[in-house]
C-alpha positions as a Markdown table, in Angstrom:
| # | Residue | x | y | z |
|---|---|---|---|---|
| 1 | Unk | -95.0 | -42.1 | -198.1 |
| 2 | Unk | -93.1 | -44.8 | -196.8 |
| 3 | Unk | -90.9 | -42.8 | -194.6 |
| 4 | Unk | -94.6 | -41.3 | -193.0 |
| 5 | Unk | -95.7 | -45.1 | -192.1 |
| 6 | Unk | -92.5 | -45.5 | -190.3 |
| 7 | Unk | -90.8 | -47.7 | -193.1 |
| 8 | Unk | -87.9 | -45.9 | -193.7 |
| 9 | Unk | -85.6 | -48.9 | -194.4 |
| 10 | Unk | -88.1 | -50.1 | -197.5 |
| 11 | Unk | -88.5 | -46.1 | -198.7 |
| 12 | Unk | -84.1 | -46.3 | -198.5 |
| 13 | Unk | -84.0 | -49.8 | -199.8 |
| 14 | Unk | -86.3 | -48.6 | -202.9 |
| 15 | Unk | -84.2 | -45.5 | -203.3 |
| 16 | Unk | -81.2 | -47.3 | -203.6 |
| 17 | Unk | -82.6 | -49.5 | -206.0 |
| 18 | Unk | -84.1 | -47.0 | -208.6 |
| 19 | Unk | -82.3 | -44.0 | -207.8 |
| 20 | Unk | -79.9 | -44.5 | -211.0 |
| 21 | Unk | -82.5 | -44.6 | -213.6 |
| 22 | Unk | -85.1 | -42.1 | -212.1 |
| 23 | Unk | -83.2 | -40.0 | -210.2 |
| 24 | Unk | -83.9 | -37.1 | -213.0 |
| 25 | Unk | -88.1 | -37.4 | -212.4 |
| 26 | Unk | -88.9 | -34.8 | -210.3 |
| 27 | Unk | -91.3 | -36.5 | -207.8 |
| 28 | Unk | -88.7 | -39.4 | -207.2 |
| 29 | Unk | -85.7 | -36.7 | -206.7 |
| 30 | Unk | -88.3 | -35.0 | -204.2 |
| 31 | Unk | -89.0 | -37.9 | -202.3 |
| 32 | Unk | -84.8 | -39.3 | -202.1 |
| 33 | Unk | -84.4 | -35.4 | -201.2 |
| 34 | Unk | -87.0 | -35.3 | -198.3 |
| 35 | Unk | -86.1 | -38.9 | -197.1 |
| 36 | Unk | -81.9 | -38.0 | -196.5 |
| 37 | Unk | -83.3 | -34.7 | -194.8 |
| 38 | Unk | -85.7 | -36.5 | -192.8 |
| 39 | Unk | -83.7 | -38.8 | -191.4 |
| 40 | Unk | -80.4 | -36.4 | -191.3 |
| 41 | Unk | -78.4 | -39.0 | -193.4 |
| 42 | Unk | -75.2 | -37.3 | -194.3 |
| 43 | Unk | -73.8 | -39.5 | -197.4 |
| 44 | Unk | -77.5 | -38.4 | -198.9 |
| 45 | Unk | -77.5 | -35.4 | -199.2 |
| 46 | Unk | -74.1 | -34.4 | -201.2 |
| 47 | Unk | -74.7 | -37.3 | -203.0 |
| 48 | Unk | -77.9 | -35.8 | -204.6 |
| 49 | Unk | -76.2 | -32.0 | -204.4 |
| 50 | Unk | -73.8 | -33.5 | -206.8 |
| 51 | Unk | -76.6 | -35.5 | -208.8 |
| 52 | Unk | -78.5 | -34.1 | -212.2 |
| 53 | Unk | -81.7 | -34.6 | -209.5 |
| 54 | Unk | -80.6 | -31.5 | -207.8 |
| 55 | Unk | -81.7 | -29.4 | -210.8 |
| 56 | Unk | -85.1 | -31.1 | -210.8 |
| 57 | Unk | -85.8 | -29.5 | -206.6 |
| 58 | Unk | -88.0 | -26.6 | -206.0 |
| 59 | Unk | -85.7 | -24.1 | -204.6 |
| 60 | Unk | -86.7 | -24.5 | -201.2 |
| 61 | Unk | -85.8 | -28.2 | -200.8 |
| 62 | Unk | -82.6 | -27.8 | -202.8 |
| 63 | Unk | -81.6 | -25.1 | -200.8 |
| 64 | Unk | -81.4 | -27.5 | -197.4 |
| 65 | Unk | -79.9 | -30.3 | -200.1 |
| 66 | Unk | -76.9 | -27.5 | -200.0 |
| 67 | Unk | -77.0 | -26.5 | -196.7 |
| 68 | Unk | -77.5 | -30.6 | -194.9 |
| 69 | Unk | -74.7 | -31.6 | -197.5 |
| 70 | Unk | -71.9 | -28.4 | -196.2 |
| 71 | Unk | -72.2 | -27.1 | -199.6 |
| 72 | Unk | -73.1 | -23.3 | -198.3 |
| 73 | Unk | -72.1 | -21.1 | -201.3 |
| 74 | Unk | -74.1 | -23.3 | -203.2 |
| 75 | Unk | -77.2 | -22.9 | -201.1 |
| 76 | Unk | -76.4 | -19.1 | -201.0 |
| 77 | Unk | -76.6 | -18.5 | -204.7 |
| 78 | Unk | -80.5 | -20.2 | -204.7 |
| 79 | Unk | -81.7 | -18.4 | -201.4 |
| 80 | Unk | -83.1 | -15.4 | -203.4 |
| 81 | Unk | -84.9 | -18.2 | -205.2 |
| 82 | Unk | -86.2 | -20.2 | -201.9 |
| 83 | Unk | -87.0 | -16.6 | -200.9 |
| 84 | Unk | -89.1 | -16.0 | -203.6 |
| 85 | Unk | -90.8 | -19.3 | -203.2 |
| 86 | Unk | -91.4 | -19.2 | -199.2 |
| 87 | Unk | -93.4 | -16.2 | -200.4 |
| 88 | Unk | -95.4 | -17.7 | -202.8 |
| 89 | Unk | -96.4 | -20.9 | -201.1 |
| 90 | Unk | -96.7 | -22.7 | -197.8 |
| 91 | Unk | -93.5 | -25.6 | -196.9 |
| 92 | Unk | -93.9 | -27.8 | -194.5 |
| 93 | Unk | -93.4 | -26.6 | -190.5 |
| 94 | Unk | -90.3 | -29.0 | -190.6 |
| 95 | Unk | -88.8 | -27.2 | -193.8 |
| 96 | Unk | -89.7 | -23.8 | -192.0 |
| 97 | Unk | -87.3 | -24.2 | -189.2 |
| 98 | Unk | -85.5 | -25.8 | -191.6 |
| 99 | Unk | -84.9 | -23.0 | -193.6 |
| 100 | Unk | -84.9 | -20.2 | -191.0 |
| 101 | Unk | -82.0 | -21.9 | -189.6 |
| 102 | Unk | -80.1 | -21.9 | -192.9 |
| 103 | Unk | -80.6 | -18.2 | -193.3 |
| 104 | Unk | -79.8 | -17.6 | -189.9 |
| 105 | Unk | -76.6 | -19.2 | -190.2 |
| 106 | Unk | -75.9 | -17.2 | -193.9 |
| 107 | Unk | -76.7 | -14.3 | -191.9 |
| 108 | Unk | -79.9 | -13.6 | -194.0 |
| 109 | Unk | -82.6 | -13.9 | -191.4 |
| 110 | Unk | -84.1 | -10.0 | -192.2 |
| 111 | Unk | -84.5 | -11.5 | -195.5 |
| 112 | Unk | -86.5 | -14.8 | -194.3 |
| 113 | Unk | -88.2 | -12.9 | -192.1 |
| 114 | Unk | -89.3 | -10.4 | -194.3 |
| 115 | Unk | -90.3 | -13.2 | -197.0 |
| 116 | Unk | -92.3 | -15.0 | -194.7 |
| 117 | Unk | -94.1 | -12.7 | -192.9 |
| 118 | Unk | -96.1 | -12.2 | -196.3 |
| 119 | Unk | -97.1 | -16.2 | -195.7 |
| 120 | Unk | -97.1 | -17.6 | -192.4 |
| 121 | Unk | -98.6 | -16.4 | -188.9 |
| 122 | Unk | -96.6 | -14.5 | -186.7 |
| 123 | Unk | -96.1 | -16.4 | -183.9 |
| 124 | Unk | -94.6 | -19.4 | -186.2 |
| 125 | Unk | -91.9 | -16.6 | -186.7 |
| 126 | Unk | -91.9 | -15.6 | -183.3 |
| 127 | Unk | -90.8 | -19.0 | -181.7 |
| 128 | Unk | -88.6 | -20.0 | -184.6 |
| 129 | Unk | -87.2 | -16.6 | -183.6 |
| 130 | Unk | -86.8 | -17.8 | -180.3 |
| 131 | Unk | -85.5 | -21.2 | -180.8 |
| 132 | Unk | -82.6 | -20.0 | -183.1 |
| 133 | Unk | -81.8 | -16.9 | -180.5 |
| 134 | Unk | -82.5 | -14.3 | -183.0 |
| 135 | Unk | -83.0 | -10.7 | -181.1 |
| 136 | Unk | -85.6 | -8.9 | -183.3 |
| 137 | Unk | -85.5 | -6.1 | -184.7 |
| 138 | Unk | -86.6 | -2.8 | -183.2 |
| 139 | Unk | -88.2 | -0.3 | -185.9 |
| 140 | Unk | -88.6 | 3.2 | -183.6 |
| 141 | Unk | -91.7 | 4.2 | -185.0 |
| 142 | Unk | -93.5 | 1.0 | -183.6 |
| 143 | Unk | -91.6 | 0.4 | -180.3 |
| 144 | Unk | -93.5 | 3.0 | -178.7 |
């Protein structure tokens, strides 16, 4: 909440502070994981990748944990995982891009794609598409 209200030094000051003893309560580990991606701080996030906390992360979040922290084969072997939850409920638009970048770059955008599809509204696909340079894919029986 702090990071919202443009306090981000207090929200990183309290992190420091408490992140020994509550680092394993998943709210807290939710809140440290969505600051470092917020504000692209790159101590942050191997620091929780290599944390307990990291176990306590819906996939989705610990996935870009991984991926912001350069720790790719570990945010390969959860993907299926983030998959299965992009298709079972909303992220935020920021952890959208987020993740459609990620499995862009593990060459698993079908994949996303696919999953989200089930969720989200095409044209949030279509520009992410975009943005990332991603060429669709052309199925013959509807290019006509």
């Amino acid at each position: 909440m702090l990071d919202i209200a443009k306090r981000a030094d207090e929200a990183e000051a309290l992190i420091q502070e408490f992140k020994v003893a509550f680092a394993v309560e998943p709210e807290f580990a939710t809140a440290w994981a969505r600051h470092a991606l917020r504000f692209k701080d790159k101590a942050a996030p191997l620091e929780i990748a290599k944390a307990p906390s990291i176990e306590r992360l819906r996939p989705t979040v610990g996935g870009l944990i991984y991926f912001h922290a350069g720790l790719t084969e570990e945010a390969v072997r959860i993907a299926d995982a983030a998959l299965k939850e992009i298709r079972q409920r909303e992220v935020s638009r920021r952890d959208f891009d987020e993740l459609g970048r990620f499995f862009h770059e593990i060459e698993r955008w079908d994949d996303f794609e696919k999953a989200a599809t089930e969720m989200y509204p095409r044209d949030l696909l279509v520009d992410l598409r975009e943005h990332l340079g991603v060429r669709p894919v052309r199925v013959p029986h509807l290019s006509r």
